[in-house]
N, C-alpha and C positions, 0 to 999 in steps of 0.2 A: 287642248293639247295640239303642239302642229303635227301635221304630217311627218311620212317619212321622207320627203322631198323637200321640207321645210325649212329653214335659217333664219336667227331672230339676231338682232345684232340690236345693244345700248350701247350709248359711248358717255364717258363720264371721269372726275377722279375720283369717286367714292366706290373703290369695287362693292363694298358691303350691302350699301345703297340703290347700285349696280344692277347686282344677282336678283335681291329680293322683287326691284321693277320689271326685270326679266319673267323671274316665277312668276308672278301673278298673272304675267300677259299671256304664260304658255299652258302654265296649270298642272305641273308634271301630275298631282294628287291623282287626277281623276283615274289615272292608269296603276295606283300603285295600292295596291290592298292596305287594310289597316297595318294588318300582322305580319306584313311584309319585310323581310330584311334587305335593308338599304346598303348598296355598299359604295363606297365613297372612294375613289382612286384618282389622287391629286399625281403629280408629277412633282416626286423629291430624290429627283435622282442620284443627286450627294447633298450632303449638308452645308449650303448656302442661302441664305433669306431670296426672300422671293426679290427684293432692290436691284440684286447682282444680274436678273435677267433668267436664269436658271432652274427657280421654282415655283409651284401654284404660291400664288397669294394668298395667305391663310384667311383676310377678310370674306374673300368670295365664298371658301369654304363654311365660315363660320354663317355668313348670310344665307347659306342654301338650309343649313343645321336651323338656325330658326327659322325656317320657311317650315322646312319638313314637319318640325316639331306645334306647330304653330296650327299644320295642317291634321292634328293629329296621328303620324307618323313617327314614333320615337324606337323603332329597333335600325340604331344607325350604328356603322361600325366603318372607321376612317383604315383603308388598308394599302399598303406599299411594300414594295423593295426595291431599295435603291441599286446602283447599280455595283457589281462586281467590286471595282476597290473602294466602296464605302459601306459603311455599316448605319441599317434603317432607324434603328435608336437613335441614333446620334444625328441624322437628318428631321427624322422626327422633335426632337429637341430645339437644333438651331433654327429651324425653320417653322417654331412656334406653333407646334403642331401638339406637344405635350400640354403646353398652357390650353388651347380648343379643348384637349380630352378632359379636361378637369374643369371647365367652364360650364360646359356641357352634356359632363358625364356619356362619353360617344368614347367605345374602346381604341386603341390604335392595333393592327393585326399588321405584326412584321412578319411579312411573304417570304425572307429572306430562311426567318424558319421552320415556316409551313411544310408539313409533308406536301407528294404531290404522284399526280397518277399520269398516264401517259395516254395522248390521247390519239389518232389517226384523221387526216385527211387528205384526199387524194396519193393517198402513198407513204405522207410525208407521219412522221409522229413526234409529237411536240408534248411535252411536259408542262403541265398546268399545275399551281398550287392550288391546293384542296380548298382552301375557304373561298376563293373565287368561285367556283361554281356550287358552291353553297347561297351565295349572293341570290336572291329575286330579281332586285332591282339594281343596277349596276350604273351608277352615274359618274364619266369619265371627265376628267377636269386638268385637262393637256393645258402646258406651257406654247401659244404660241411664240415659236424662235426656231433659230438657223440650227443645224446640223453639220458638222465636217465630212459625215460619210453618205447620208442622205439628203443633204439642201434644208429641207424642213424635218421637224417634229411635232406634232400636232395627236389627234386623233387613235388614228393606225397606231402607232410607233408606243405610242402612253401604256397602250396592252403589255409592251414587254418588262413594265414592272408585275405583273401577273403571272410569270415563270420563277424557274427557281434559275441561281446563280450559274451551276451548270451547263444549263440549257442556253442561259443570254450567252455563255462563250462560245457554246456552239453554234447560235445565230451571226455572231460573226463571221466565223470559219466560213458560212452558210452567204456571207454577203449579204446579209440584214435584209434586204429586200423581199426575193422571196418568202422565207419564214414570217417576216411581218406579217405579208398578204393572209398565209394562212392561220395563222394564228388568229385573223377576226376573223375567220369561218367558225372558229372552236370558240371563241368568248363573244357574247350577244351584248354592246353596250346598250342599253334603253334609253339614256340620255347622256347628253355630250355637252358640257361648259367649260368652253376655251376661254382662259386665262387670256387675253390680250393685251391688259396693259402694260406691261415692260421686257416682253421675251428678248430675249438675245439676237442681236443680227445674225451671225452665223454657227455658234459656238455652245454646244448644248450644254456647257460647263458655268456659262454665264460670263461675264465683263465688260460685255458692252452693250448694256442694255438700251433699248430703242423703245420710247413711250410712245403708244399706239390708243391708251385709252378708251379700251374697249373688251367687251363679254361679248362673246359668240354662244347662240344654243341650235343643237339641230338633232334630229336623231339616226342620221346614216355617217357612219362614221366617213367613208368614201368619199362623199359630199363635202361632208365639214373639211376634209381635207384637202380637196380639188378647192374650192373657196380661200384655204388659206394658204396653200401654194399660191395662188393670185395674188394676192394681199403683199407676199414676200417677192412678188417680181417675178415667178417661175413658172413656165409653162406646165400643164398636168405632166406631160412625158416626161420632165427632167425627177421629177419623183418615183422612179421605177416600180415603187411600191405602191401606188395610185394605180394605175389601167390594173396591173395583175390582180388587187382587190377586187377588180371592178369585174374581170374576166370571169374570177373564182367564184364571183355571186357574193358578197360580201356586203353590196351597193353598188351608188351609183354616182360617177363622176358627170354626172347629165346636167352643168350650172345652167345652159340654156333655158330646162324647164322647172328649174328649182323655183318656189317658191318662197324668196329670198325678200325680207322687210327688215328696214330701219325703225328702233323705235323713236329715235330722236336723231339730233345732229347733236357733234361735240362740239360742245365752248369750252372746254378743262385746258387749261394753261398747262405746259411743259414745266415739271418738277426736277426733274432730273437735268444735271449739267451733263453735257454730252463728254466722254470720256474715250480715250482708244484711236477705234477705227472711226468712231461714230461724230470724232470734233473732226477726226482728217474729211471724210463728206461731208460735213457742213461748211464746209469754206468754198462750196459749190453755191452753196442756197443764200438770196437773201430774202431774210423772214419780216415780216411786219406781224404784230398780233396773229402769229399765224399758230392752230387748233393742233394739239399731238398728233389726233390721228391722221392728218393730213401730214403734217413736217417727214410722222413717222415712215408713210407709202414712199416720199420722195426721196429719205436715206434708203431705204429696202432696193431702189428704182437706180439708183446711183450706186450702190454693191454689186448689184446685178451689171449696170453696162461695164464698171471695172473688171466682175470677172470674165467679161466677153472682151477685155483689149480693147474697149470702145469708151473708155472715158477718158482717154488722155486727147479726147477726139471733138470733145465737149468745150467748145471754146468761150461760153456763155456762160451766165448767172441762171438759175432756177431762181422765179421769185415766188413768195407766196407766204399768203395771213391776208386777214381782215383788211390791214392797212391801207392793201393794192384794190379794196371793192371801188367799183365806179371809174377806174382810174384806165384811160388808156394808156398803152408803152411798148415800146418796142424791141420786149423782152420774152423771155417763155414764161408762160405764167401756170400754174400748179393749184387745178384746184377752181371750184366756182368764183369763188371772190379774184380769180384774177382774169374772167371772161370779156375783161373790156380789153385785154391785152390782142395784140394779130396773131402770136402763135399763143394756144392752150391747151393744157389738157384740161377735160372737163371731170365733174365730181365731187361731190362734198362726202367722204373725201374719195380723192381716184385710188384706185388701185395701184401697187406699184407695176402689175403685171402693164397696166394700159399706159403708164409712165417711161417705161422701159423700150414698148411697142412704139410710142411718140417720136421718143428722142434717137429712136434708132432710122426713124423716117428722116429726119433732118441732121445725121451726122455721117 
């Protein structure tokens, strides 16, 4: 199993495929008794397929269900509530989550009408539904993608399907930030699998999804989330809800000393035709055979310097794929395969955080 400091990252298109290579390499079993009840909290926060950008990919889920099962582990029980104006049946449904329950015989527990108890930290008291903390084992399965009100959604933010509807209105009132933070002082995730291959650029609603091709696994939620702030272009502090976890004890935003492994490099070809916001940045980039998760860091890296007033400042092409290996030019190049280039950023694949840090040196 890794540590608490730990990050496993596959990159691939087969999420099913994905998870399962994931499990074996981390071993969640060893930690998790026979007769343990497993709870399983996807991100379905309205009812739209996982394509749109918006929700867990039901494959990953379904590859961890015969992981578990496989490991002898079968009291699983798949649980959500969507958000305030959508009803968790009906996400559960479109988002092929009822087809998983009958495949598998794994109940679905809609939180939307769970009783629920109130609980206190530092001052603050926040409303938990009852079957979460009935959970043992509690494996969180965040969409990574962009947010309107917080930048990202990741980790942290996943727990507020774990409240009753009331409560999520009044974390707004609250300014989402805080309440997030304390709320993973009150709920202990045990394991964390980010969703990464098609979250949304900005919009936690979905539409313009960004193929990234990739499963994140870590078990500090704080962690997982300082990582994929980076990933989308963001410094930890534009997250407000990142240091204050971190303050509260919650974890730890310390990537420095994270123990952070690739289990592979991606080759997965781009499926998705970019749509939105997401064709207007790419008439930035030229791509050769270039790998999702890579193309994905440079759209995240290119959002990012528009929302700072600095891409109208960008007078250059982004190049980057396979195509450009070996090849010197005297262009920006993106990405390992384009290290023969005189300006690059380096990584297979970079970060959009380090993309963003680059192109702000030279504009």
């Amino acid at each position: 199993m890794i540590g608490k400091n730990g990050i496993r990252i596959i990159y691939g298109d087969n999420p099913k495929e994905m998870v399962i290579e994931l499990l074996e390499a981390i071993k969640p079993e060893e930690e998790i008794d026979k007769n343990a009840l497993v709870g399983i909290k996807p991100n379905l926060v309205l009812a739209k397929p996982s394509s749109s950008g918006a929700t867990t990919t039901p494959e990953i889920v379904a590859g961890l269900i015969e992981y578990l099962k496989s490991k002898g582990r079968h009291r699983i029980a798949i649980m959500e509530g969507s958000w305030v104006g959508d009803r968790t049946s009906q996400a559960f449904k479109v988002c092929g989550y009822e087809a998983l329950s009958r495949k598998y015989n794994v109940p679905l527990i809609d939180l939307q009408k769970d009783k629920y108890k109130a609980y206190e930290i530092n001052g603050l008291k926040i409303n938990i539904c009852d079957y979460v903390t009935k959970v043992d084992y509690l494996i969180n399965i965040p969409v990574l993608k962009g947010h309107c009100q917080t930048n990202i959604t990741c980790a942290l933010k996943n727990m507020k399907g774990c409240i009753p509807n009331s409560e999520k209105r009044k974390f707004h009132t609250m300014g989402l930030h805080k309440p997030i933070a304390y709320l993973n002082r009150l709920i202990k995730q045990s394991l964390i699998i980010v969703d990464g291959m098609n979250g949304d650029l900005n919009f936690e609603e979905g539409g313009n999804p960004v193929q990234m091709n990739r499963i994140i696994a870590g078990k500090d939620p704080v962690l997982v989330d300082a990582y994929a702030a980076h990933l989308m272009g963001f410094g930890i502090e534009e997250i407000s809800y990142i240091p204050m976890a971190e303050a509260i004890g919650a974890g730890t935003a310390d990537l420095a000393n994270a123990d952070i492994v690739e289990l592979n490099k991606d080759s997965g070809t781009r499926k998705l035709a970019p749509s939105g916001r997401v064709q207007q940045l790419s008439r930035h980039i030229v791509e050769d055979s270039a790998c999702s998760a890579c193309y994905g860091s440079a759209i995240y890296g290119l959002e990012r310097l528009y929302e700072k007033g600095l891409l109208n400042r960008l007078k250059e092409k982004l190049y980057i794929g396979q195509g450009f290996k070996e090849k010197r030019f005297d262009g920006i190049g993106i990405g390992t395969c384009t290290s023969g280039f005189d300006r690059c950023v380096k990584g297979c694949p970079p970060k959009a955080r380090d993309i963003v840090e680059y192109l702000e040196g030279l504009i």
